[in-house]
Backbone as ProteinMPNN parsed JSONL, in Angstrom:
{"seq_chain_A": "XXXXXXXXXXXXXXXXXXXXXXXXXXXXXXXXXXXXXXXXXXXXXXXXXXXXXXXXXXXXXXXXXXXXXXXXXXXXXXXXXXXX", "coords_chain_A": {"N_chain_A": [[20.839, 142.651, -117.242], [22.459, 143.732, -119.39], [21.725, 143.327, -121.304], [18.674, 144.832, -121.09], [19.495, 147.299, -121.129], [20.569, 147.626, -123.752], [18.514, 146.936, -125.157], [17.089, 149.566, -124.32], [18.89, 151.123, -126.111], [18.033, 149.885, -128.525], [15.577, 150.728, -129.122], [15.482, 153.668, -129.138], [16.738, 154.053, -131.431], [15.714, 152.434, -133.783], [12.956, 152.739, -132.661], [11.892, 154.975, -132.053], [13.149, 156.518, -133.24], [15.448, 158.174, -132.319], [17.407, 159.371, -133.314], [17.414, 160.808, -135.319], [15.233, 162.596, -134.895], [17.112, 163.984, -133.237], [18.58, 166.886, -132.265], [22.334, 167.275, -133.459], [24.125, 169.244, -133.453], [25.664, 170.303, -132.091], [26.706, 168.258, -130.586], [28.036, 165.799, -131.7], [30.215, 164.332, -130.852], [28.313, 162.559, -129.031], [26.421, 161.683, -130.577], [27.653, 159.94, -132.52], [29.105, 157.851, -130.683], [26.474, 156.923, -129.671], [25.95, 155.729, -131.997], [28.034, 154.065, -132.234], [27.795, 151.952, -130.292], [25.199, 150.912, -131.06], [25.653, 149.515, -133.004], [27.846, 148.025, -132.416], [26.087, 146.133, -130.687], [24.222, 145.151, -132.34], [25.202, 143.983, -134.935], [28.377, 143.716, -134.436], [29.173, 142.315, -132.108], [28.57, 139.546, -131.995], [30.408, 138.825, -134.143], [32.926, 139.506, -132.526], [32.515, 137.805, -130.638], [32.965, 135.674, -131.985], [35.601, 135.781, -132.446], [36.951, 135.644, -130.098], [36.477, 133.592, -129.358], [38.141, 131.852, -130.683], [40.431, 132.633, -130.368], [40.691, 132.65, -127.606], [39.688, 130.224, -126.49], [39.54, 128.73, -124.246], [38.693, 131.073, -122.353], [36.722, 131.868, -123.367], [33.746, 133.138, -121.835], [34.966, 135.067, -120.168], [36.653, 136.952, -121.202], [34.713, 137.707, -122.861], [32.654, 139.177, -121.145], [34.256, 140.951, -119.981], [34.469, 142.654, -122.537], [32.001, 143.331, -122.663], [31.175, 144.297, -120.347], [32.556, 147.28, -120.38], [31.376, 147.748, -122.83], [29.043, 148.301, -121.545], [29.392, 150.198, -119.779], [30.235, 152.495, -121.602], [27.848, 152.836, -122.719], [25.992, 154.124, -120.876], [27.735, 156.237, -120.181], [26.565, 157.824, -122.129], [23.478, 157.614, -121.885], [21.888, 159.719, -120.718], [20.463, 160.974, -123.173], [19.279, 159.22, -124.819], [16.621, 159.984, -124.794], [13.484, 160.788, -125.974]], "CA_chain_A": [[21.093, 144.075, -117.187], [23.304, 143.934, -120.63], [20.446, 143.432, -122.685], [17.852, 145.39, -120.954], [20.205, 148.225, -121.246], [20.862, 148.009, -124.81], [17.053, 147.276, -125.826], [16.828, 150.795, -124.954], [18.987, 151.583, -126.968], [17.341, 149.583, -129.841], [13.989, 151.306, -129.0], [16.058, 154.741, -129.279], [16.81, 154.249, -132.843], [14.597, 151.868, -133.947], [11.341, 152.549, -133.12], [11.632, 155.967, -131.951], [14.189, 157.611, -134.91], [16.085, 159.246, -132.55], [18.657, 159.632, -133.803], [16.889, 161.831, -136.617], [14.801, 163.749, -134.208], [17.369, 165.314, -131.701], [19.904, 168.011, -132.595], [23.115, 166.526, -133.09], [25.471, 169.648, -134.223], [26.977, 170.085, -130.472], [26.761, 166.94, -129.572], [28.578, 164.643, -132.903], [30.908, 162.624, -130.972], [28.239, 161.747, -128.433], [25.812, 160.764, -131.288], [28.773, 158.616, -132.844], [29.127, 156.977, -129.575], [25.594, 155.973, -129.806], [25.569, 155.015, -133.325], [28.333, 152.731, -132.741], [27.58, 151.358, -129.722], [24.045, 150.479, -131.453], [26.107, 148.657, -134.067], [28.399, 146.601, -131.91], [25.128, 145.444, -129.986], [23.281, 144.892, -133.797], [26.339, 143.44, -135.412], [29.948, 143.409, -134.335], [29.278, 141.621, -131.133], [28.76, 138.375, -132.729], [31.912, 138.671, -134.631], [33.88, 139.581, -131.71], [32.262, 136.74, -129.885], [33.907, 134.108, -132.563], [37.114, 136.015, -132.732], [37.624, 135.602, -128.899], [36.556, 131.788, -129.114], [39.181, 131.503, -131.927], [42.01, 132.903, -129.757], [41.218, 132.399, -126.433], [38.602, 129.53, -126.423], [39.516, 128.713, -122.808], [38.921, 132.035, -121.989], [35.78, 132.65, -123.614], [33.227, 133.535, -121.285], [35.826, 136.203, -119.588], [36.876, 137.98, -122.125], [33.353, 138.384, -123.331], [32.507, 139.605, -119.639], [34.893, 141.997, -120.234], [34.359, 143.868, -123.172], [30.315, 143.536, -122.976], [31.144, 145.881, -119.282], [33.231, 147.939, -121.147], [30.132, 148.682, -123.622], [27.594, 148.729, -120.995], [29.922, 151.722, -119.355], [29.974, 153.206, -122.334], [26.507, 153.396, -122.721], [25.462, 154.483, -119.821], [27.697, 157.715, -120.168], [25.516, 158.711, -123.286], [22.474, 157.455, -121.699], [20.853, 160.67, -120.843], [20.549, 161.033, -124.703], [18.175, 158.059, -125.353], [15.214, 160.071, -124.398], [13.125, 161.876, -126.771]], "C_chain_A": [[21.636, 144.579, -118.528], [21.834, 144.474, -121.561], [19.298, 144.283, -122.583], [18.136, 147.299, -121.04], [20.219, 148.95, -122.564], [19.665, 148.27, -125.393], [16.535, 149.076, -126.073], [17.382, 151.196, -125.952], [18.48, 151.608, -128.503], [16.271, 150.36, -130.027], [14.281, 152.897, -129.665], [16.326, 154.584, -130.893], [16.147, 153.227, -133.609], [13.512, 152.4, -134.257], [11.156, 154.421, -133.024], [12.298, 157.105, -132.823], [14.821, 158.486, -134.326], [17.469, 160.176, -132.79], [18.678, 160.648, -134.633], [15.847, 162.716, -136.311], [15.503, 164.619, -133.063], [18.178, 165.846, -132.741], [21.365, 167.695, -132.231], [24.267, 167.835, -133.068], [26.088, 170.235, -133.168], [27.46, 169.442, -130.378], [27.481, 166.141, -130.443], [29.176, 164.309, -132.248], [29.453, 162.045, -129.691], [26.953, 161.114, -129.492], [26.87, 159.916, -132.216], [28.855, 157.743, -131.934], [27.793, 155.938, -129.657], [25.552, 155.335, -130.931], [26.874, 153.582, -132.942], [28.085, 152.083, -131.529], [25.925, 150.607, -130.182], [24.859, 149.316, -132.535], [26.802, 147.302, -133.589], [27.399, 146.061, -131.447], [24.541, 144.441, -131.527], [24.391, 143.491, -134.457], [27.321, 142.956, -135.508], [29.98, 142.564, -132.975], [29.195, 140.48, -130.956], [30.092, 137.912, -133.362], [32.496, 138.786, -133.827], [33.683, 138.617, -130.389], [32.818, 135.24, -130.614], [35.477, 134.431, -132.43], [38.16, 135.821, -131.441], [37.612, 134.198, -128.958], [37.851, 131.163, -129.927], [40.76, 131.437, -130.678], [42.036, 132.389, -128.44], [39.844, 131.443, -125.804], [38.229, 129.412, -124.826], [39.042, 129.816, -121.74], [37.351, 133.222, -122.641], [34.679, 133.814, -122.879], [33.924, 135.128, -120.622], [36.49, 136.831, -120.458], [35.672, 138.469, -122.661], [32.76, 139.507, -122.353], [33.169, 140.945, -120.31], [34.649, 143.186, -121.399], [32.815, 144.546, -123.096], [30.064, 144.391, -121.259], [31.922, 146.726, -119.966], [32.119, 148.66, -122.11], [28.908, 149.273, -123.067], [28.039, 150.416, -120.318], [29.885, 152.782, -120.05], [28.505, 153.521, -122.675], [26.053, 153.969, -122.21], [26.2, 155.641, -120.011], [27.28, 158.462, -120.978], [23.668, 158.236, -123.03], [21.271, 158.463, -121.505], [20.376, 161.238, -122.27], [19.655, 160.0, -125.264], [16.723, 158.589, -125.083], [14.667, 161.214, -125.535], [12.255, 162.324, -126.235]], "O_chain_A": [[21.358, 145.729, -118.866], [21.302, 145.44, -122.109], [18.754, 144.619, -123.635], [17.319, 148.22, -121.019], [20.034, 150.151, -122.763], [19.429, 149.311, -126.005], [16.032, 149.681, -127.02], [16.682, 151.671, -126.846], [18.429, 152.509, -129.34], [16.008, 150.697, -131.182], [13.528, 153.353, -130.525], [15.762, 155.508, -131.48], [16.217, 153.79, -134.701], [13.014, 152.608, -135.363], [10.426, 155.049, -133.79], [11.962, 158.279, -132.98], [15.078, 159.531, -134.922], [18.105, 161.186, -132.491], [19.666, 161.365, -134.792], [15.457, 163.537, -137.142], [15.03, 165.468, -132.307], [18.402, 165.354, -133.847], [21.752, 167.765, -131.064], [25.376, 167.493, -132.657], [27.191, 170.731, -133.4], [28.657, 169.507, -130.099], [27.804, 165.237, -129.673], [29.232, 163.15, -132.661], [29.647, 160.862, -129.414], [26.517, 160.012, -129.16], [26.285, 158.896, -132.58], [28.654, 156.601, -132.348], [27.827, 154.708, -129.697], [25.048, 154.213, -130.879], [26.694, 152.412, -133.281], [28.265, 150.934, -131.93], [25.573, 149.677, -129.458], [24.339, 148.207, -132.657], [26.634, 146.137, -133.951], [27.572, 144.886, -131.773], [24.528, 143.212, -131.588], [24.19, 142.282, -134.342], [27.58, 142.025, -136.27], [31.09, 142.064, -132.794], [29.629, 140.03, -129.895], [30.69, 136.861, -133.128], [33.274, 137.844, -133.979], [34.405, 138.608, -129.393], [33.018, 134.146, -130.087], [36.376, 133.595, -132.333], [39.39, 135.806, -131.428], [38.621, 133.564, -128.65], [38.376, 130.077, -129.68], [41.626, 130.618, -130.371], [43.019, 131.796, -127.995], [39.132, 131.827, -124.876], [37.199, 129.766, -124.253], [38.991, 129.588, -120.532], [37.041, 134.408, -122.528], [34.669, 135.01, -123.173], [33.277, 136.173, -120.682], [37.186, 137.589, -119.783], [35.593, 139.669, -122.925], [32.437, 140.615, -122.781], [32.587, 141.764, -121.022], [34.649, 144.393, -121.158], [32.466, 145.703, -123.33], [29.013, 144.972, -120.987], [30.859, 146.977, -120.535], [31.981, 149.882, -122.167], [28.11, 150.109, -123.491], [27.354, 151.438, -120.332], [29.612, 153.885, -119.577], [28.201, 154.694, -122.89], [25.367, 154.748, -122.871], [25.378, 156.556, -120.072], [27.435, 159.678, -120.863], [22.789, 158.492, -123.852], [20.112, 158.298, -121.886], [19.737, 162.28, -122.119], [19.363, 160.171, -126.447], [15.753, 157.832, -125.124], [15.269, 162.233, -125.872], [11.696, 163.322, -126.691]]}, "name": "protein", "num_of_chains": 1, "seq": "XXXXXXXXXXXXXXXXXXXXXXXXXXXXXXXXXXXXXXXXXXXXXXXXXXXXXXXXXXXXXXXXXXXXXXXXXXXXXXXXXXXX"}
């Protein structure tokens, strides 16, 4: 569900640009939202997948759990926004 979630989002700025075809100048924090939630998926979610093994090795899996619902929630309340 994580991943099939986010793909949209990849598809959303990716393939479809839209980030650079909707009208953002209402809307700027909820296109920030998407931009960074596109980034932690792209980027920072790797890093924050060593930084939990570091601290709380025992504890990996569940803390990961945790923040990766935490992003999917967040996604989902800017989801009507992925459609061009």
């Amino acid at each position: 569900m994580l991943c099939g979630n986010f793909k949209c989002l990849e598809v959303f700025i990716e393939d479809e640009k839209g980030i650079e075809k909707f009208e953002w100048a209402e809307r700027n924090e909820i296109k920030q939202e998407i931009e960074f939630l596109y980034n932690w998926w792209k980027f920072k979610r790797n890093l924050e997948w060593d930084f939990i093994y570091e601290k709380y090795s025992h504890d990996k899996s569940e803390a990961q759990e945790e923040r990766e619902t935490e992003m999917l929630v967040r996604l989902m309340k800017v989801r009507r926004y992925l459609w061009t």
